[in-house]
C-alpha positions in Angstrom: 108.9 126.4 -51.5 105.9 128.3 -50.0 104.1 125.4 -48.7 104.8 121.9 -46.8 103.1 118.7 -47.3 102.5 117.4 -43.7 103.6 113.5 -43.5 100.9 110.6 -43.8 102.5 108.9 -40.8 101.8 111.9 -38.7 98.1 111.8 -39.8 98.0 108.2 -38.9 98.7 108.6 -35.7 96.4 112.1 -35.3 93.4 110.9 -37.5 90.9 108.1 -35.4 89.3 107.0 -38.5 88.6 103.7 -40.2 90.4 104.2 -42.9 93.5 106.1 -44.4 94.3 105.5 -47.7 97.6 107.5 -48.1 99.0 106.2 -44.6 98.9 102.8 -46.5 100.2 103.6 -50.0 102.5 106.2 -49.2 101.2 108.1 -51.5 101.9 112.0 -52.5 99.1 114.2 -51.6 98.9 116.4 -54.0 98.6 113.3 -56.7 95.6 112.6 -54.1 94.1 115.6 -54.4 93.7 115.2 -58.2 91.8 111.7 -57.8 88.1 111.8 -58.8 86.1 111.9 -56.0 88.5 113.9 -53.7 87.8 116.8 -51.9 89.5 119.2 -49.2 88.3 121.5 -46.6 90.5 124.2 -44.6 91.3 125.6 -42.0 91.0 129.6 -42.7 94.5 131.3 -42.9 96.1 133.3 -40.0 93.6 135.3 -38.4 95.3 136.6 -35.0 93.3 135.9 -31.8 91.1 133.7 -30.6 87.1 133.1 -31.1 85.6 136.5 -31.9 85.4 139.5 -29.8 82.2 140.8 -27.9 80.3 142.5 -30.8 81.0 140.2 -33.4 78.2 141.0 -36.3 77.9 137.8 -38.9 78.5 140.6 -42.1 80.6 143.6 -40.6 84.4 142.2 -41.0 85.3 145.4 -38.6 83.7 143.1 -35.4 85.3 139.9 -36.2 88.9 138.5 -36.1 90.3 138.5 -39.8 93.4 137.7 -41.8 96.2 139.6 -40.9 99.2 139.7 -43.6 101.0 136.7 -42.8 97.2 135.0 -43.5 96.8 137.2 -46.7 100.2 135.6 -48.0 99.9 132.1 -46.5 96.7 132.2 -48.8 98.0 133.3 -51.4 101.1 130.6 -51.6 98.6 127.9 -50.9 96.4 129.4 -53.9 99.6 129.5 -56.2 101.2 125.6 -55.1 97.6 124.6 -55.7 97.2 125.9 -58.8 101.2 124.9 -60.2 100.4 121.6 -59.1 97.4 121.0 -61.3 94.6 121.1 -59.1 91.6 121.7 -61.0 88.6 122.8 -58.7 84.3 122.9 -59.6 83.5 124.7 -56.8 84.9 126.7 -53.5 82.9 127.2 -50.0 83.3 129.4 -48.0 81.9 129.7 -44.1 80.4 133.3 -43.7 82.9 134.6 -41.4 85.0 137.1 -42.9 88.2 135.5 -42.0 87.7 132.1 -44.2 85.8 134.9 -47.1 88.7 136.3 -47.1 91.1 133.2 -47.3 89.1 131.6 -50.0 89.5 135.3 -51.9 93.3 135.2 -51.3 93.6 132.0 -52.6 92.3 133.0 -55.5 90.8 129.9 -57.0 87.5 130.7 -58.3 84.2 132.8 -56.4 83.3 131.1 -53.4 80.1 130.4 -52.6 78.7 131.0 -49.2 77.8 127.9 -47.0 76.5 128.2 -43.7 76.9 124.8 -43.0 81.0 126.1 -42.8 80.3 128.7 -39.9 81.9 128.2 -37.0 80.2 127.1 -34.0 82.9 127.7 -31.4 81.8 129.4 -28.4 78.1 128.6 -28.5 77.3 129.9 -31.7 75.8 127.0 -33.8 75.7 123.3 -33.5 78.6 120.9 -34.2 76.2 117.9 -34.6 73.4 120.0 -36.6 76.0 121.6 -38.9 78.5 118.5 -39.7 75.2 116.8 -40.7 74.1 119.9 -43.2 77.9 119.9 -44.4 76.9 115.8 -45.1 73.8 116.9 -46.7 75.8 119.1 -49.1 78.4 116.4 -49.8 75.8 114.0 -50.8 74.8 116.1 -53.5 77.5 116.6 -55.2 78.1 114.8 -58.3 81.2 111.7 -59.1 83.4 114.4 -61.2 83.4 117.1 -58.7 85.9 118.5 -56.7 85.4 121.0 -54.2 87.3 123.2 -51.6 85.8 124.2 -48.5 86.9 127.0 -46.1 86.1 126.5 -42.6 87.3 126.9 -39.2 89.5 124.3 -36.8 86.4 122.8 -35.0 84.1 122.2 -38.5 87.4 120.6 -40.1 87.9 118.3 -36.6 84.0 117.4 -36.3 84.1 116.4 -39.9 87.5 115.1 -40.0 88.8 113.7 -37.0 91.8 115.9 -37.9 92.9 119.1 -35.9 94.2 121.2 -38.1 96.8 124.2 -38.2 96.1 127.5 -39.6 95.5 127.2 -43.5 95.9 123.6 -43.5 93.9 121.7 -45.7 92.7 118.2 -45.0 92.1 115.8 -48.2 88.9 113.6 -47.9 86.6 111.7 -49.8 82.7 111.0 -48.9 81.1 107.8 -49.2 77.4 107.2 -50.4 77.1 106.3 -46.7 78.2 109.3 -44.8 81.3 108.2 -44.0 84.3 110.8 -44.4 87.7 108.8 -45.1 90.9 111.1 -44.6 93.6 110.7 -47.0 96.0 113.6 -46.9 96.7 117.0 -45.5 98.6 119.9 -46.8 99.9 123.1 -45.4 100.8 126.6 -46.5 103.7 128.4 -44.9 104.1 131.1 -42.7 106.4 133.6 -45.1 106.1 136.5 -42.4 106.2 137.0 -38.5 
């Protein structure tokens, strides 16, 4: 298989969060994933480096880190496993950086839609607190019978999350009325090239 399911007693001990529903039921995550109410955001797929070079231009994929193929294809096999296991999704965000546009195009699971709320603030260029609240925001809008994917970067996944994730790992959540994020799952795509 092209993808691993990382296990819920691992994200026990990595997650510091009030509650985590799978760690208690054992539960698979992919039947998680299809609960009402359930939604995931990701890490972007292999993108070799790290933060962006000088010249980075929010637009112009030529100054920025981006996928390289093992990303393209780690993508795509996360794309395919989520679609053969019945994962039916309203909507896909994206971040604006070319890397995670790119990922959430590989995947293949519908247009994304840009959010800046996703960007990445690493290295000084947004704020965690003003941009995990704005992701909140949009979360609290959303309505009982959706489910959304988001693509994102590690440190918006962590801030939101609690979780630190791997490259094209996704992290399975739900949102309360309240604001409060509960984790309930994570899934990976593997690497199929070196």
């Amino acid at each position: 298989m092209l993808y691993r399911i990382a296990s819920i007693a691992a994200l026990s001990m990595l997650a510091v969060l009030p509650a985590i529903s799978a760690a208690q039921t054992g539960s698979d995550p992919w039947e998680i994933w299809k609960q009402p109410g359930v939604h995931a955001i990701m890490r972007h797929a292999t993108a070799p480096g790290y933060g962006d070079p000088d010249g980075f231009t929010l637009g112009q994929c030529s100054t920025q880190r981006d996928l390289n193929k093992t990303g393209r294809e780690e993508a795509r096999s996360l794309g395919n496993a989520i679609r053969s296991k019945g994962i039916k999704l309203t909507a896909v965000y994206s971040s604006q950086w070319c890397r995670c546009l790119h990922t959430a195009k590989e995947l293949n699971l519908g247009k994304a839609q840009e959010l800046p709320a996703l960007n990445s603030f690493f290295q000084g260029r947004g704020s965690s607190a003003e941009q995990t609240a704005a992701l909140k925001e949009h979360l609290a809008t959303l309505n009982p019978d959706d489910k959304v994917l988001y693509v994102s970067h590690q440190v918006n996944t962590t801030a939101l999350t609690g979780i630190y994730p791997n490259s094209g790992e996704v992290v399975l959540f739900k949102f309360s009325p309240k604001g409060q994020v509960t984790v309930l799952g994570r899934v990976q795509a593997e690497k199929t090239s070196k």
